[in-house]
N, C-alpha and C positions, 0 to 999 in steps of 0.2 A: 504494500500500500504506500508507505514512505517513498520507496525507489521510483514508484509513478508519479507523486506530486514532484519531488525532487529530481533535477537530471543536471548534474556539472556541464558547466560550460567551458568549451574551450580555452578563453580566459584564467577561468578558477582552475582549470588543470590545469594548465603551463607555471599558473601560480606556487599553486600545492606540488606539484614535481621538482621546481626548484628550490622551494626551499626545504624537502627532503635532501634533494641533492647536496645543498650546506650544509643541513645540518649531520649528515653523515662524514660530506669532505671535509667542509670545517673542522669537526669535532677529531676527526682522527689527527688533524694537525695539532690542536687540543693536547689531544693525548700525547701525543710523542713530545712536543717542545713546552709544554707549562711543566714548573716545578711540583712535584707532590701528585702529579698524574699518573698514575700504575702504568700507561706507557712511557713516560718520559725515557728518554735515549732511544727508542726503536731507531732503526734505519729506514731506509729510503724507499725499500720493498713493501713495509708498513704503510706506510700513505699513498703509495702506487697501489695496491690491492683495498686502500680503503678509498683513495678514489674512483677505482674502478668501482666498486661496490656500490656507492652513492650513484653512479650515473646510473647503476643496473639497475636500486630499488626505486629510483626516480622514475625510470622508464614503464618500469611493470607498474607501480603504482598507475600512470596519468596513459600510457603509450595509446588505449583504446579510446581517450575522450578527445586528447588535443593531438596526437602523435609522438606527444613528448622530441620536444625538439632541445626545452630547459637550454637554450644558449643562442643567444644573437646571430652569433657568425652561422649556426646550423640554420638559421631561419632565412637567412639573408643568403645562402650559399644555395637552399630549398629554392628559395625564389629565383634566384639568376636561372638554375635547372631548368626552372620551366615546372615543379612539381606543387608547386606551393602559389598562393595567391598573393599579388603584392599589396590586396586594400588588409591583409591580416600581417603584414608584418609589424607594423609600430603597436596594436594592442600585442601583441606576444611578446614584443621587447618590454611593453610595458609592464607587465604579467613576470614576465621574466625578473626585471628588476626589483620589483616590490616583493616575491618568492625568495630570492637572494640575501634581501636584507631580515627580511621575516626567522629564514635559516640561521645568518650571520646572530639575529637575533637571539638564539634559543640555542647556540653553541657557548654564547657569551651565558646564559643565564646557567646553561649546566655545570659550567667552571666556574661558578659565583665564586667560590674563596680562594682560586687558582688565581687570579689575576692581583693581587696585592701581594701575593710570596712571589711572585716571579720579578725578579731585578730586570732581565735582560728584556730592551726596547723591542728590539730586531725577533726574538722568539713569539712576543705577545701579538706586532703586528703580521707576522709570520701565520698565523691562526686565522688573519681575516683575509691576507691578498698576498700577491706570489711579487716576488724580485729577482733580479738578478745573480747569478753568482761574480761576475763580472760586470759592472754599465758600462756597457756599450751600447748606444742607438742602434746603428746600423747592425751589430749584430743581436741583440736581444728582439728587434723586429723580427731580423732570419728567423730566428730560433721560432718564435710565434708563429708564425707566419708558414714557417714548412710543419709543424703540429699540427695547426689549424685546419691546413691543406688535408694532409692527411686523414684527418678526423675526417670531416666533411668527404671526401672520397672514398672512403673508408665505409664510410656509412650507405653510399650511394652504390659501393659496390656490394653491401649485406643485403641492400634490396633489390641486386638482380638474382640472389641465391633461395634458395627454396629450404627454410626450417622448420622444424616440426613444430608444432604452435606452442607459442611459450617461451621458443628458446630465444629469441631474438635480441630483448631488452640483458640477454648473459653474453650471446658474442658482441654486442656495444658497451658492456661490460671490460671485456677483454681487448677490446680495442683499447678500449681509455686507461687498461693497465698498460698493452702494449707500448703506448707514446708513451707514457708515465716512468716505466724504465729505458725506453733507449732514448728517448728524444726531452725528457723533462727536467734533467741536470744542468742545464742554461740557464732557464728563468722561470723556472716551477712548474712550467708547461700551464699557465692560465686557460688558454686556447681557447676561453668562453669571456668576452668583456663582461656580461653579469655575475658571473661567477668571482670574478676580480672586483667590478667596482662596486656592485652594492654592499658586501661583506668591507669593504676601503670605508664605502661612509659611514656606517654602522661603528667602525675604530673610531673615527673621528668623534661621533656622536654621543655613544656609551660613555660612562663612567667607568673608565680602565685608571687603577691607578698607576702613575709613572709611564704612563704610555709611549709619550714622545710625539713623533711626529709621525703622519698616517703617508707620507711619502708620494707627496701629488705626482711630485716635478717626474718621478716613474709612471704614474697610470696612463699615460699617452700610447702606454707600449701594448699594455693586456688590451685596448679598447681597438688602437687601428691594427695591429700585429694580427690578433683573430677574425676580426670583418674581412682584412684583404685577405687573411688565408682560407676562412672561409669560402668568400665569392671566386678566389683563384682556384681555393680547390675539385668547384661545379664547373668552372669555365672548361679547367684540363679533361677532367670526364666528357662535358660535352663533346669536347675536341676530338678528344681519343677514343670517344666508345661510339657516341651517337654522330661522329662527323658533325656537329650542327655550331656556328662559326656565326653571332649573331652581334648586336650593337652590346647585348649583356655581356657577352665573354669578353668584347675587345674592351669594354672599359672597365672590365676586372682586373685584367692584365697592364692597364695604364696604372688604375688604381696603387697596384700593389707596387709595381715601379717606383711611382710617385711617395711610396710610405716609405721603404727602403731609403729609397734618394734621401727623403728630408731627416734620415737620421742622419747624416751629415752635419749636416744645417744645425742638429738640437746638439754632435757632438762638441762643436766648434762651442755654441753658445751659452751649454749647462756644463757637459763635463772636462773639459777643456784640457789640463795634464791628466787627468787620471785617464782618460783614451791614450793618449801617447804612452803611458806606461804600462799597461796592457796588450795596446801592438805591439 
């Protein structure tokens, strides 16, 4: 009777999918980097298997209502394809965002007494958004940027495969571990800008004691890095699978040009010697 009055909207699922999705990913980072957390010190395997996790229980959770997409660049990389509608992209980003911070929310409230034993800056905002191991523009874009790719192709290629029903939201699972270990020792592998910046404001906004600074002058990276690898990563499929070469692929490939190029530009004018020491 309930299930009849009531029927989720696609909105409320991209909502409710992401922020399972934080509060699974968040929380595992949680665990491994706050003081007094029973995982503190795991490695790296740890949060690559609990971010895989998140994306999978996200998926099965929301996958039958909205498709679970829970990430911009997946939505916007759907659209360039041709599989997705473009009057539904800015609600799901917005959906998307407000799920993010919702999660960021409810990772922060289950560490309530974690976050005033823990000294270090860098571990606490570590829990809400992803950084570099190295700043470098141009290459922390790379890094995003061929993730993102990935993911989004990645994805495009589990829907030309045939699984038993069920399994699907586990090999998007496995994918998100796959980047997670080879490719997310750069810059945390963000490869979703909601996933990064709504958990970024949520830092800013909470009451974290000793926090520090929620590290703007980075978030340039998780937001353009994932859109252009996104839309490059549907442009490349079109290219290579479907032949299909349209005004959407060629100004993905500008796009992504264009975002690269201007690390440059942000190297020269934010990081200035710490690039040269690096190269």
């Amino acid at each position: 009777m309930f299930r009849s009055v009531f029927n989720m909207s696609e909105f409320l699922g991209e909502l409710i999918g992401t922020a399972i999705l934080i509060l699974f990913g968040g929380g595992v980072c949680a665990n491994v980097n706050l003081k007094g957390a029973l995982g503190k010190g795991a490695d790296w395997i740890v949060i690559s298997l609990g971010w895989g996790l998140a994306v999978m229980l996200g998926v099965y959770a929301v996958g039958n209502v909205s498709g679970a997409h829970l990430n911009p660049a997946v939505t916007l990389g759907f659209a360039i394809d041709g599989s997705f509608p473009w009057s539904k992209v800015v609600p799901f980003i917005v959906a998307q965002m407000i799920g993010a911070m919702i999660g960021a929310f409810l990772v922060w409230a289950t560490y309530l007494p974690h976050w005033k034993k823990t000294e270090d800056q860098g571990a606490k905002l570590g829990v809400f958004s992803t950084g570099p191991s190295y700043p470098n523009y141009v290459a922390n874009f790379l890094s995003e940027i061929i993730g993102t790719m990935i993911l989004v192709m990645g994805l495009l290629f589990i829907g030309t495969n045939k699984f038993t029903d069920g399994l699907n939201p586990l090999i998007v699972g496995l994918l998100i571990v796959a980047i997670g270990l080879s490719l997310g020792g750069a810059t945390g592998y963000a490869i979703n800008p909601a996933r990064d910046i709504g958990p970024r404001i949520m830092h800013m906004l909470l009451p974290i004691p000793g926090k520090g600074s929620s590290n703007w002058k980075y978030a340039i990276v998780p937001i353009l890095g994932p859109i252009s690898g996104g839309m490059l990563g549907a442009a490349l499929f079109n290219i290579l699978f479907n032949g299909v070469v349209n005004g959407f692929v060629i100004f993905s490939i500008i796009f992504t040009v264009i975002v690269v190029l201007s690390g440059i530009f942000l190297n020269k004018s934010i990081l200035n010697d710490e690039v040269s020491e690096i190269l």
